[in-house]
DSSP file (Angstrom, degrees, kcal/mol; ACC not computed):
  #  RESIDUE AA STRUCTURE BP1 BP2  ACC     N-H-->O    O-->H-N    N-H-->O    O-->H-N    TCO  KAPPA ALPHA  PHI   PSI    X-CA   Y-CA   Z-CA
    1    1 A X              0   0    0      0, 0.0     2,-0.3     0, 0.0     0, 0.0   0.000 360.0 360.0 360.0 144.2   12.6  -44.9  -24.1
    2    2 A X        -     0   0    0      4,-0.0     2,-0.2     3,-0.0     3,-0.1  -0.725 360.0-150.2-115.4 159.9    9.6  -42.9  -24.8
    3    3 A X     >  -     0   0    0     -2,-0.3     4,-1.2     1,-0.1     3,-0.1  -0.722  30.9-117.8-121.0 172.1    5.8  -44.0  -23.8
    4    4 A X  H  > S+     0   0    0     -2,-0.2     4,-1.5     2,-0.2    -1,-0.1   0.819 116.8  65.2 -87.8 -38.0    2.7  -43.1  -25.7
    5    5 A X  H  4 S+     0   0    0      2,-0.2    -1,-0.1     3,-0.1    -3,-0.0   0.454 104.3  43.4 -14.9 -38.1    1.8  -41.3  -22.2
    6    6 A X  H >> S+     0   0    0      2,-0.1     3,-3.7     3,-0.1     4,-0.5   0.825 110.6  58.7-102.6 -76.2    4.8  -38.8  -22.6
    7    7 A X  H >< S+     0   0    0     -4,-1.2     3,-0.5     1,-0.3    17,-0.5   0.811 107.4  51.1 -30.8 -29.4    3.9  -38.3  -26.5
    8    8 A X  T 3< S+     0   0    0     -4,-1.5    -1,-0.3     1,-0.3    -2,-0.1   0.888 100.3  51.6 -57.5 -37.9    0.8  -37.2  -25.5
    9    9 A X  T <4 S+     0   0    0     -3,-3.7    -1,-0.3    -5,-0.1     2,-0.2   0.568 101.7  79.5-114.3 -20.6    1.5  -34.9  -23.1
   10   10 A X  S << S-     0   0    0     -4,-0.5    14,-0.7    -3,-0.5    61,-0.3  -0.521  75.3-118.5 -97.1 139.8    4.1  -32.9  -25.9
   11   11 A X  E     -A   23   0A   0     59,-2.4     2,-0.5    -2,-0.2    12,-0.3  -0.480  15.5-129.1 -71.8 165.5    3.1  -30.5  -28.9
   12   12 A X  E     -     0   0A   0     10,-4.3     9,-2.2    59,-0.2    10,-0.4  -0.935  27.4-173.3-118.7 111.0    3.8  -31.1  -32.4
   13   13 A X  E     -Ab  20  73A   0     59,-2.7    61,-2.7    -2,-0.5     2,-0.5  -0.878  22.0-130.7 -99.4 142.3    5.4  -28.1  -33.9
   14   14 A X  E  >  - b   0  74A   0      5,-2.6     4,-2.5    -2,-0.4     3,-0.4  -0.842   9.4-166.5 -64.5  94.8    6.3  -27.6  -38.3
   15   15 A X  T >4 S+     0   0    0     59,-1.0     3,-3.2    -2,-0.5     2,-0.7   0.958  82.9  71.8 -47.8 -77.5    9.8  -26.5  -38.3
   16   16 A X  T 34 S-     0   0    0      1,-0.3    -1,-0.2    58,-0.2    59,-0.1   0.414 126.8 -16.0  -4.7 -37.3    8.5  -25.7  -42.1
   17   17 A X  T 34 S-     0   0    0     -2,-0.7    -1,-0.3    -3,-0.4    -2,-0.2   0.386  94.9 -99.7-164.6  11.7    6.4  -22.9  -41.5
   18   18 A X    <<  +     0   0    0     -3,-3.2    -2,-0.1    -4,-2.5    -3,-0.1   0.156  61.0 156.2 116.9 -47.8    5.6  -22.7  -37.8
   19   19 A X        -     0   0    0     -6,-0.1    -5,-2.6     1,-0.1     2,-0.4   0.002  35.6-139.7 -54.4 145.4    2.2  -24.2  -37.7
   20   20 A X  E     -A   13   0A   0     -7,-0.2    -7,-0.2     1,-0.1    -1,-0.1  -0.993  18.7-177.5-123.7 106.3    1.1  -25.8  -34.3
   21   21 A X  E     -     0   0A   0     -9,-2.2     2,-0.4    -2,-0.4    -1,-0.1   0.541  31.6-118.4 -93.4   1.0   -0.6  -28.7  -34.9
   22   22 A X  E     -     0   0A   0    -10,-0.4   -10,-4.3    19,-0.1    -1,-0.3  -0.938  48.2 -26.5 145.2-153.3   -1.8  -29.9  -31.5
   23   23 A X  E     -A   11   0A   0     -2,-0.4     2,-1.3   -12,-0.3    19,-0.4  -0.966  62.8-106.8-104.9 114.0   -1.3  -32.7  -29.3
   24   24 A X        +     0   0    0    -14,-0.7    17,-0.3   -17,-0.5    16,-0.1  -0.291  37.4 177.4 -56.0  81.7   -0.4  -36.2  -30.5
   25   25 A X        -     0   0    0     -2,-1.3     2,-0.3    14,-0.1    16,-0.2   0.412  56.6  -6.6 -80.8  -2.2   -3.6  -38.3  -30.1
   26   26 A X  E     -D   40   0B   0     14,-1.0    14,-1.9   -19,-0.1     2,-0.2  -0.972  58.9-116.3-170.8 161.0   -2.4  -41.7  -31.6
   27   27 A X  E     -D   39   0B   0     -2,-0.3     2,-0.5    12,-0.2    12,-0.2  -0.761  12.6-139.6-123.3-172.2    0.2  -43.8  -33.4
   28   28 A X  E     -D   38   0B   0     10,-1.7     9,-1.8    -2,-0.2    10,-1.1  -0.918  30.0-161.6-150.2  96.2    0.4  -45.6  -36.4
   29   29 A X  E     -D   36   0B   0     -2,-0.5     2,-0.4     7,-0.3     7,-0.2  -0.172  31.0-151.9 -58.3 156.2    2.2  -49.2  -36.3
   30   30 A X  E   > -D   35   0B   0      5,-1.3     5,-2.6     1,-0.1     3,-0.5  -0.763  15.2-171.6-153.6  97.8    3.8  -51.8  -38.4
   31   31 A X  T   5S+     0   0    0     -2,-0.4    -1,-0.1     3,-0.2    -2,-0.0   0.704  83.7  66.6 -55.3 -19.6    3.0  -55.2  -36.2
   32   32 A X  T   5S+     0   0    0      1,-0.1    -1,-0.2     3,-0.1    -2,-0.0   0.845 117.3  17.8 -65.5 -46.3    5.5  -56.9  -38.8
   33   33 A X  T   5S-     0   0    0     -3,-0.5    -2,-0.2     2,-0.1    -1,-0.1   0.278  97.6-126.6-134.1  21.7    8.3  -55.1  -37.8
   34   34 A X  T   5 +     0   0    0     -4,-0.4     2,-0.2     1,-0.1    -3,-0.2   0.788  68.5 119.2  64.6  27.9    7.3  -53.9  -34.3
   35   35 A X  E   < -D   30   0B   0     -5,-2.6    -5,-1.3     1,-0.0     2,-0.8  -0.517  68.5-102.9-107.0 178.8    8.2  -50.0  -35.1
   36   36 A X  E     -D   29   0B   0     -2,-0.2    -7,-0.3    -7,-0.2     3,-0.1  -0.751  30.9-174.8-101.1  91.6    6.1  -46.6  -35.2
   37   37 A X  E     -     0   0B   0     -9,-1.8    24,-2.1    -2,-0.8    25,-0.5   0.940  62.2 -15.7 -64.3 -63.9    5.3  -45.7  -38.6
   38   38 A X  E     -DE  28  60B   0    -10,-1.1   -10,-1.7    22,-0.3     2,-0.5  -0.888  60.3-128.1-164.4 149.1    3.7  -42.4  -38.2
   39   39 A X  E     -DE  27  59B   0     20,-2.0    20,-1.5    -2,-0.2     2,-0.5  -0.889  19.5-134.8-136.3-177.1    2.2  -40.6  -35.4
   40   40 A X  E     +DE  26  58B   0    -14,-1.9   -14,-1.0    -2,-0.5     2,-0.3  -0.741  22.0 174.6 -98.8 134.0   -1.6  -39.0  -35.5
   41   41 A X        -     0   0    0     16,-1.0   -17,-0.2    -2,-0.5   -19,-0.1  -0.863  46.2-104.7-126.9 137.5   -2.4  -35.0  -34.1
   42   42 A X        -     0   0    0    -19,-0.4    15,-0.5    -2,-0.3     2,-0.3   0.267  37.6-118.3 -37.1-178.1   -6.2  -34.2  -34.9
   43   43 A X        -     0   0    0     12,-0.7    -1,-0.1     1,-0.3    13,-0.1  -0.763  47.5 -55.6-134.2 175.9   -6.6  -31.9  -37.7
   44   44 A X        -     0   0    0     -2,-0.3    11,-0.6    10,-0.0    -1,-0.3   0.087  59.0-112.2 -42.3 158.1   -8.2  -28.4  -37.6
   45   45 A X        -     0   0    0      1,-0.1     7,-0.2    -3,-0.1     8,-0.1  -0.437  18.1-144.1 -95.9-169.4  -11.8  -28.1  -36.2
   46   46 A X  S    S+     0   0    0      5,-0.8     2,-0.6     1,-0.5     6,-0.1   0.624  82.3  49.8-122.6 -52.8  -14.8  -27.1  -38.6
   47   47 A X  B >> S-F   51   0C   0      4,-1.3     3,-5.7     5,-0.3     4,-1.3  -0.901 144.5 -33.0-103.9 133.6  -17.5  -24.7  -36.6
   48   48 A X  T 34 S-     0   0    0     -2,-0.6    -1,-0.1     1,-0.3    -2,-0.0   0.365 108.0 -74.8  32.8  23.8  -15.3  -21.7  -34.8
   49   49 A X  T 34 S+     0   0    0     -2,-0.6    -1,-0.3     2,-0.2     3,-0.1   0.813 130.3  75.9  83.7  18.0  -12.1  -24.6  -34.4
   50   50 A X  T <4 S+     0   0    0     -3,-5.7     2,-0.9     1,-0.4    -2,-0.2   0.499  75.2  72.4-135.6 -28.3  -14.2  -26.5  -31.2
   51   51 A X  B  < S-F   47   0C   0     -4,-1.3    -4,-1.3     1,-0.1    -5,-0.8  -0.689  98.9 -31.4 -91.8 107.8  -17.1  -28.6  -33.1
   52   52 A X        -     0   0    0     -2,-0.9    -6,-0.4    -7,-0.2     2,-0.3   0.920  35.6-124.1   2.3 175.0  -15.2  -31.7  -35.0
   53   53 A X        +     0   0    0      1,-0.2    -1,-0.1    -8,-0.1   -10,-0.1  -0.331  32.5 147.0-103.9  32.7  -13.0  -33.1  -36.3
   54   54 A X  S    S+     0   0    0     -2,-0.3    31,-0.7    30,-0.1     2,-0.2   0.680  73.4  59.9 -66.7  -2.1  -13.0  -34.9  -39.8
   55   55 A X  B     -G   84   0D   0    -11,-0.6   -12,-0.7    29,-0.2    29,-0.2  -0.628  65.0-173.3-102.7 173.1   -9.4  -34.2  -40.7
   56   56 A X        -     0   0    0     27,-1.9   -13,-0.3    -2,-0.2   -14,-0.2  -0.338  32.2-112.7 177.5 114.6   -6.4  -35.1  -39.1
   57   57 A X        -     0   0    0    -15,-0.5     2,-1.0   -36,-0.1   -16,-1.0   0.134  27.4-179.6  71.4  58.5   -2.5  -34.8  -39.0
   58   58 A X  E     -E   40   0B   0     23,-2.3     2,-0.7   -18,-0.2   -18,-0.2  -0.867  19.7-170.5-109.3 108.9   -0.7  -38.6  -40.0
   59   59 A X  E     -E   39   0B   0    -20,-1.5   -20,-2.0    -2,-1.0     5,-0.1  -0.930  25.6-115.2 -84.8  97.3    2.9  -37.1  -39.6
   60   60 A X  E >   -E   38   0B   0     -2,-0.7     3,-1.4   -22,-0.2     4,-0.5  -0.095  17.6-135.8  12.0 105.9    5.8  -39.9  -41.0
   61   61 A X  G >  S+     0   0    0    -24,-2.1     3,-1.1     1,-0.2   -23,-0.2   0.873 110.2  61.7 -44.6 -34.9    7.9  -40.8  -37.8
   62   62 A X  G 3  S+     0   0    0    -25,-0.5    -1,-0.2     1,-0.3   -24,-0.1   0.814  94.8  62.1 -72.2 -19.5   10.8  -40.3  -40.3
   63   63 A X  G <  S+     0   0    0     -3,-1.4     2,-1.3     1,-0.1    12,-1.2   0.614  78.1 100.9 -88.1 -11.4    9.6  -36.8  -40.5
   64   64 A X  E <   -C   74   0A   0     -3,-1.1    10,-0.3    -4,-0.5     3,-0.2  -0.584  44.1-177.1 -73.4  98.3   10.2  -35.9  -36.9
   65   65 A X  E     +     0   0A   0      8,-1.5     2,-0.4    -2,-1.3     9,-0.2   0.927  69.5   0.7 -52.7 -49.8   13.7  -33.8  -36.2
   66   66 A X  E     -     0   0A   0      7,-0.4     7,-1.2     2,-0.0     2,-0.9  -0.913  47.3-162.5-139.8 108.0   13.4  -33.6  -32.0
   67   67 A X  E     +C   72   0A   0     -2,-0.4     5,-0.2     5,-0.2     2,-0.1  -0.685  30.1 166.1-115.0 120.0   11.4  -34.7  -29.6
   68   68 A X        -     0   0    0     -2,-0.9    -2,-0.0     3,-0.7    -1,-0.0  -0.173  49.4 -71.8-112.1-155.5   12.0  -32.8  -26.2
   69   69 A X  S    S+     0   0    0      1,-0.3   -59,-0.0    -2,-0.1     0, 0.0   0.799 128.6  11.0 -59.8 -85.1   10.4  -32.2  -22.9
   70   70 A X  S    S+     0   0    0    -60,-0.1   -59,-2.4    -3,-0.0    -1,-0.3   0.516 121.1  49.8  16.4 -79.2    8.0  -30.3  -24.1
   71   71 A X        -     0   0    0    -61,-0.3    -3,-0.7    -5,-0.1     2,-0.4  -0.557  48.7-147.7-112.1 158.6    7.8  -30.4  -27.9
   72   72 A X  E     - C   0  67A   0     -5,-0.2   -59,-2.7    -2,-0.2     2,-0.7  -0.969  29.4-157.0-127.8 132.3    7.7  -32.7  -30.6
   73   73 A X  E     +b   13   0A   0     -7,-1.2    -8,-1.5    -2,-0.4     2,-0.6  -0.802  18.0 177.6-116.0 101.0    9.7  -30.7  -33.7
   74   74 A X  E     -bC  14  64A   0    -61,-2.7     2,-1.4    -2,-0.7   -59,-1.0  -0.796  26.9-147.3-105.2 131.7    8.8  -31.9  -37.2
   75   75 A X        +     0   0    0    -12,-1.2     2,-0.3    -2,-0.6   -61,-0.1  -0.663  48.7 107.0 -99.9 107.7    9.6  -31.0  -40.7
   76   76 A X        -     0   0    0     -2,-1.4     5,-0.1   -17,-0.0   -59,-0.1  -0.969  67.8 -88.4-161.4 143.2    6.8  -31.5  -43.2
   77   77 A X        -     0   0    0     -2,-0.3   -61,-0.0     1,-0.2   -60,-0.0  -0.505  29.4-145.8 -68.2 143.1    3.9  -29.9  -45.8
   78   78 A X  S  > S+     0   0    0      2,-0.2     4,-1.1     1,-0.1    -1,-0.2   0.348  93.6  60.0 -94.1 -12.7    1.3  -29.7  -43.6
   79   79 A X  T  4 S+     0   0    0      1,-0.2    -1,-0.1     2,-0.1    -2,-0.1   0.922 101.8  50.8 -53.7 -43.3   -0.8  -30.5  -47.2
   80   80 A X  T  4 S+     0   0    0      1,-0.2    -2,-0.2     3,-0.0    -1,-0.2   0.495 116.3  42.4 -85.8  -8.2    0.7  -33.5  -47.8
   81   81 A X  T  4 S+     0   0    0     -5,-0.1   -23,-2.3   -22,-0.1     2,-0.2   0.628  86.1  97.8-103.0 -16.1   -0.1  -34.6  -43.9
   82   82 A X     <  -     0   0    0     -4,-1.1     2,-0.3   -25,-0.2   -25,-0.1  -0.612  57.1-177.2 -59.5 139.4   -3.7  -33.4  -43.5
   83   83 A X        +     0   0    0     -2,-0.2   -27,-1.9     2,-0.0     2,-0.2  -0.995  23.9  39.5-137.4 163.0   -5.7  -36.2  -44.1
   84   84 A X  B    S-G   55   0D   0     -2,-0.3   -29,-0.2   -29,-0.2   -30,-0.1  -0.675  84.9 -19.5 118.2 153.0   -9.4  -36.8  -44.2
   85   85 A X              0   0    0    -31,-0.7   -29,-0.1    -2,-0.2    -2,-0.0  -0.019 360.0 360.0 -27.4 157.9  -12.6  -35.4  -45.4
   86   86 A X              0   0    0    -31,-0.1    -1,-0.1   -40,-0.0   -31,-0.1   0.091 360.0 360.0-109.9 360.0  -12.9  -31.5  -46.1
């Protein structure tokens, strides 16, 4: 069993090309059929990566290969998962 407490606490790495998209700041339900659709990392920052946030990271649960002590390991374009303002 996993918590959102532990997710937290794990990076989310792009087998695909590398890219370290953060820390897992949310999830993304479906109350219909009690599961975890997708889960949410912040997106890049705007002024010099510290001054906000309008994009952000909705990763497919189906798109996660491993999640270890550590790490969360996903394979996915990181185009097709930014989401958000520009």
């Amino acid at each position: 069993m996993v918590r959102m407490y532990d997710l937290r606490q794990k990076e989310v790495i792009n087998l695909s090309d590398g890219a370290r998209y953060g820390f897992v700041s949310d999830l993304e339900l479906c109350t219909k059929e009690g599961i975890i659709t997708a889960i949410i990392v912040p997106g890049p920052g705007r002024v010099l990566g510290v001054f906000g946030r309008d994009q952000e990271y909705r990763i497919p649960w189906r798109k996660i290969n491993k999640i270890g002590e550590d790490i969360i390991l996903v394979d996915c374009n990181t185009d097709k998962v930014l989401i958000g303002s520009e």
